[in-house]
C-alpha positions as a Python dict, from the first residue, in 0.01 Angstrom:
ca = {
    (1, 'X'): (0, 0, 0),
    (2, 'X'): (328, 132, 145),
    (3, 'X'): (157, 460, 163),
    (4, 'X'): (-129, 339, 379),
    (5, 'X'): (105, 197, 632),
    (6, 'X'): (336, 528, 707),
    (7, 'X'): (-4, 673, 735),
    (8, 'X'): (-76, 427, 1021),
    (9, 'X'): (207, 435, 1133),
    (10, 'X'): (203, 834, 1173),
    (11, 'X'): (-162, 827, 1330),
    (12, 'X'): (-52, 557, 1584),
    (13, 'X'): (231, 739, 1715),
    (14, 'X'): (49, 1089, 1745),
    (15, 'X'): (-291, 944, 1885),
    (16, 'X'): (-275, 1052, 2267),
    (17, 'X'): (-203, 1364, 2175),
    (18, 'X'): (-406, 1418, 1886),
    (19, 'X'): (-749, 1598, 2014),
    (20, 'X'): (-543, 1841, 2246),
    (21, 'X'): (-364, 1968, 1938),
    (22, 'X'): (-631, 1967, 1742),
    (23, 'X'): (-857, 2219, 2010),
    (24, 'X'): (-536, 2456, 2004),
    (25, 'X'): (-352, 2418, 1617),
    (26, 'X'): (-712, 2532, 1503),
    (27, 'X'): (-773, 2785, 1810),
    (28, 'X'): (-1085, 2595, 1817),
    (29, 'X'): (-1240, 2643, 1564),
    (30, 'X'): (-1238, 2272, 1486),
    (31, 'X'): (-1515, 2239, 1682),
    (32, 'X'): (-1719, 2472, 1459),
    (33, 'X'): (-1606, 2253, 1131),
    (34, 'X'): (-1728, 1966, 1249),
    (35, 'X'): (-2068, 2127, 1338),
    (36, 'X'): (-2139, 2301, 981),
    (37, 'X'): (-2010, 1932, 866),
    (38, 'X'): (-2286, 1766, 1052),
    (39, 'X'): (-2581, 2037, 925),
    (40, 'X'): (-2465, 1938, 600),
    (41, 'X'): (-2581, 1622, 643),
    (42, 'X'): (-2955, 1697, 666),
    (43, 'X'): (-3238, 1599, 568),
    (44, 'X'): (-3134, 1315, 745),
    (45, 'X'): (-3402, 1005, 864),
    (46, 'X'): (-3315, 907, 1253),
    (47, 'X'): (-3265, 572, 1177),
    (48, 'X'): (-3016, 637, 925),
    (49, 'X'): (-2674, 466, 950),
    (50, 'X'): (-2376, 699, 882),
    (51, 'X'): (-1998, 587, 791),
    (52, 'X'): (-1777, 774, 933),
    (53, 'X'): (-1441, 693, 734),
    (54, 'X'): (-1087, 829, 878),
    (55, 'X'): (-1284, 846, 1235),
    (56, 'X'): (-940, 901, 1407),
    (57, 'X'): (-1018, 986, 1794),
    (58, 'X'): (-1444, 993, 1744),
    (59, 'X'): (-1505, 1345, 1763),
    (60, 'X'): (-1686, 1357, 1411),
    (61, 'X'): (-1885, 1046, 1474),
    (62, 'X'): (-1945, 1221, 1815),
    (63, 'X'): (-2146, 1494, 1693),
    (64, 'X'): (-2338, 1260, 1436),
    (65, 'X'): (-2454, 1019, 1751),
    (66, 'X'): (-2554, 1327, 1954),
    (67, 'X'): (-2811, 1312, 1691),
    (68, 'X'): (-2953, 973, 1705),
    (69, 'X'): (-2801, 828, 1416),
    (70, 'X'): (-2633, 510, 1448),
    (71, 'X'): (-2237, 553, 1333),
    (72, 'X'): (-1941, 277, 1218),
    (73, 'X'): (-1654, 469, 1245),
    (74, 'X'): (-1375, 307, 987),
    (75, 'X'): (-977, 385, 1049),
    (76, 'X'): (-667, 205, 941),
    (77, 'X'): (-515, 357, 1311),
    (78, 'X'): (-595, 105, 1582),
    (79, 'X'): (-466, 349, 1848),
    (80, 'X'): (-680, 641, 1741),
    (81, 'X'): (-948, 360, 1751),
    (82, 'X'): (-903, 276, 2116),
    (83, 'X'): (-979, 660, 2206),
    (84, 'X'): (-1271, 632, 2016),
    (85, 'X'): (-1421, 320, 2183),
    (86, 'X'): (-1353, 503, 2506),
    (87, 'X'): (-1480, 842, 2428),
    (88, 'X'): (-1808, 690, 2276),
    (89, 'X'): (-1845, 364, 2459),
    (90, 'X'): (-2191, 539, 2570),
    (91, 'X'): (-2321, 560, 2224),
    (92, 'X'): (-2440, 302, 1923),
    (93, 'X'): (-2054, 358, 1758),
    (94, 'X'): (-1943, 44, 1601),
    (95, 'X'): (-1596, 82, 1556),
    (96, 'X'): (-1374, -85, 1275),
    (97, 'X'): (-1005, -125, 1161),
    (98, 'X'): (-951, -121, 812),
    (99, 'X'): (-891, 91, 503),
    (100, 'X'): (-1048, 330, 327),
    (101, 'X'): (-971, 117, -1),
    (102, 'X'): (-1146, -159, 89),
    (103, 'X'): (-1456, -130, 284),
    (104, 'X'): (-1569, -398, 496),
    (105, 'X'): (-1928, -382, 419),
    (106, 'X'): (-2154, -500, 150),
    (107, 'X'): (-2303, -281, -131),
    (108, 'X'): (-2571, 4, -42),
    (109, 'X'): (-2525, -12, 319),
    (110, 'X'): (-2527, 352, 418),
    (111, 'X'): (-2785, 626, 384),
    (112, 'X'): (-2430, 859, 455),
    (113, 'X'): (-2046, 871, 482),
    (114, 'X'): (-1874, 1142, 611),
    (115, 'X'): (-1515, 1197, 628),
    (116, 'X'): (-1310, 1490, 787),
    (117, 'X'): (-970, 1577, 725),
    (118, 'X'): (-937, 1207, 618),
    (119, 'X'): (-964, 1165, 211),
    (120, 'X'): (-623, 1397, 186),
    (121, 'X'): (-468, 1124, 348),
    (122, 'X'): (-571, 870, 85),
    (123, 'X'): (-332, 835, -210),
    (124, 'X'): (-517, 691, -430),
    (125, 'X'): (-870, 934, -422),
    (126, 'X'): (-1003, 781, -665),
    (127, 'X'): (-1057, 455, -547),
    (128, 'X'): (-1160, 557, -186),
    (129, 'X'): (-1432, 747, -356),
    (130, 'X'): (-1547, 444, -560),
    (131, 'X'): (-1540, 236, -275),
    (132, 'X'): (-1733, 508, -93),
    (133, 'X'): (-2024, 522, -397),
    (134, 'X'): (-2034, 131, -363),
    (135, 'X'): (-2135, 156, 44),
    (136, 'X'): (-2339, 457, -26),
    (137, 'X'): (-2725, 401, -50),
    (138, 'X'): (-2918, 517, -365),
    (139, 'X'): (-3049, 867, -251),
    (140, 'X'): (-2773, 849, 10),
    (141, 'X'): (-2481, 1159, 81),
    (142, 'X'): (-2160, 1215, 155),
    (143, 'X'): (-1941, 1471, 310),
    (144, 'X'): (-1659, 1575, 344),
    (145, 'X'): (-1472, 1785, 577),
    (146, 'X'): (-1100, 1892, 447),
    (147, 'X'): (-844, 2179, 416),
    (148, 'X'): (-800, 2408, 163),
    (149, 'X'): (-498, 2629, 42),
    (150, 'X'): (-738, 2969, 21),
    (151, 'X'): (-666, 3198, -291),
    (152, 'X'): (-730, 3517, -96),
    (153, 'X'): (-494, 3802, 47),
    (154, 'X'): (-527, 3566, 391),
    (155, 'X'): (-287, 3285, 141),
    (156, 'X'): (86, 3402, 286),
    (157, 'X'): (-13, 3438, 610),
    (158, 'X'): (-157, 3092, 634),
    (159, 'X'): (100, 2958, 442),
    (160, 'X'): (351, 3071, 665),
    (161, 'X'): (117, 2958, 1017),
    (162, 'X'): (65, 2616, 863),
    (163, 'X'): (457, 2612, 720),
    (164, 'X'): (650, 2723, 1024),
    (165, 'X'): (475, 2763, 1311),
    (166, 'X'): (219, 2502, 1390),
    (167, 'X'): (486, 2281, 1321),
    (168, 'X'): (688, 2412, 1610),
    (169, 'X'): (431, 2440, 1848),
    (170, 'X'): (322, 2059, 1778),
    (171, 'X'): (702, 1974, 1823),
    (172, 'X'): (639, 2070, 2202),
    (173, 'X'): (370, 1788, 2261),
    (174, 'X'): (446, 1561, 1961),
    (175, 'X'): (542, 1450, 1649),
    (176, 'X'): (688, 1741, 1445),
    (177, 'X'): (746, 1519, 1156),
    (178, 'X'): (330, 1442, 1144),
    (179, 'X'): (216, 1831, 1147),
    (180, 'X'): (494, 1928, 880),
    (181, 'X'): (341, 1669, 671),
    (182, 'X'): (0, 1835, 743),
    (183, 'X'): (74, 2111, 550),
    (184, 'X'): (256, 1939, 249),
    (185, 'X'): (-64, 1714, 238),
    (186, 'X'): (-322, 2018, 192),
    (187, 'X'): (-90, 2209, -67),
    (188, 'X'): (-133, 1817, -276),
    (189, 'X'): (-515, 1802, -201),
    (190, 'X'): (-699, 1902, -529),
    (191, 'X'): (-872, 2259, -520),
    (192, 'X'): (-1230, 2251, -495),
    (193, 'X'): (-1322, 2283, -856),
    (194, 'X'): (-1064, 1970, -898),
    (195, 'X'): (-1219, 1783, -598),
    (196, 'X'): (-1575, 1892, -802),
    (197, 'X'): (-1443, 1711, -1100),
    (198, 'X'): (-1309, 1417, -889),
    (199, 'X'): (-1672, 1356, -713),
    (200, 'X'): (-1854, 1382, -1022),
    (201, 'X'): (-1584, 1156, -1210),
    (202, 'X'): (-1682, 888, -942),
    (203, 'X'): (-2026, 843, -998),
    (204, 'X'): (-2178, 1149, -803),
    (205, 'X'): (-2419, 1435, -838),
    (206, 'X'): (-2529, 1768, -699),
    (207, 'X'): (-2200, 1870, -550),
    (208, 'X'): (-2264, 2124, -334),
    (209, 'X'): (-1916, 2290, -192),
    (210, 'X'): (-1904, 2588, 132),
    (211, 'X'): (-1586, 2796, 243),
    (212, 'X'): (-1510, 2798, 615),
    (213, 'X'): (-1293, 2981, 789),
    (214, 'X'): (-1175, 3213, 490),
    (215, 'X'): (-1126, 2967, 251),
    (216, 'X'): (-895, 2728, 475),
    (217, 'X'): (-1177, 2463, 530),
    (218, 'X'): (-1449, 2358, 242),
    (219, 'X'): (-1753, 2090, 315),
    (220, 'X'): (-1753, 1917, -24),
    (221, 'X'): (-2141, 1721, -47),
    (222, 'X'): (-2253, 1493, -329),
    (223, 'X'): (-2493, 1249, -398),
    (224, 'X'): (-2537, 942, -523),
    (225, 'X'): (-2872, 876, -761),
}
């Protein structure tokens, strides 16, 4: 897909910079996100094997190994890849190349995938989720960690952060392009209820959403049974 390949492209060109500007675009909070993302993956067996898709730079699958599980951490970005590898050579991370469209692995493999901030990126939702359900173990979970346009009084002024200024302030360290297209990607992202409909439409069960961060971050969970 042309699609998939801007997307690389994009990711490739923004990777040494991308955890630093992550830490300050969020005023840290990413941190946080990633740790309610993680407590929504228990119950959790410590010999379970988690997918982490859109792994970008490793700090998701960072904070799943720092649990014992065992991680492969998919993304269609080979230089966000290479941080990974370094940043978790100390850890059972088995990192992979490749799209979120097409899975490398066989049927039922996972007892989890998790995904942050990456299913917005994926065009075609739908069949990244089925390909998702295929890899997913009966029983098994998955999570996702994404942005939200909140429908609160807090609305304009995040608008006009994500709009104008984050933009800006990436322009000083990178791309300006990539963060402009950050916020036109969340304002395309379903709303939750949609996303609901979405998971469920793909084969799920027992979705189970939570608001972060006044409505600018959800944790979407689902089953598969």
């Amino acid at each position: 897909m042309q699609e998939s390949l801007q997307i690389k492209a994009m990711f490739d060109n923004i990777a040494n910079k991308y955890d630093f500007l992550n830490h300050l675009l969020s005023l840290g909070q990413d941190f946080y996100w990633r740790k309610e993302m993680l407590k929504a993956l228990y119950p959790l067996e410590k010999s379970s094997i988690v997918c982490d898709l859109a792994t970008g730079t490793g700090d998701s699958a960072k904070v799943i190994i720092k649990k014992g599980f065992n991680v492969f951490g998919v993304d269609l970005s080979p230089k966000m890849l290479q941080i990974s590898k370094r940043k978790l050579s100390n850890f059972s991370f088995y990192p992979l190349c490749g799209s979120g469209y097409q899975l490398p692995f066989k049927d039922e493999t996972f007892d989890a995938v998790t995904c942050a901030f990456g299913i917005r990126n994926m065009h075609s939702i739908d069949m990244a989720l089925t390909e998702i359900f295929r890899v997913l173990k009966k029983g098994g979970k998955s999570v996702f960690l994404e942005f939200s346009v909140p429908s609160n009084i807090f609305k304009a002024i995040y608008a006009f952060y994500m709009k104008y200024i984050l933009p800006n302030i990436a322009a000083m360290f990178s791309e300006k392009q990539a963060y402009e297209y950050l916020w036109e990607s969340i304002c395309s992202f379903p709303e939750p209820d949609e996303f609901a409909n979405i998971l469920i439409k793909a084969g799920f069960v027992g979705v189970e959403q939570t608001s972060l961060s006044l409505g600018t971050v959800y944790i979407h969970k689902a089953f598969k049974f």
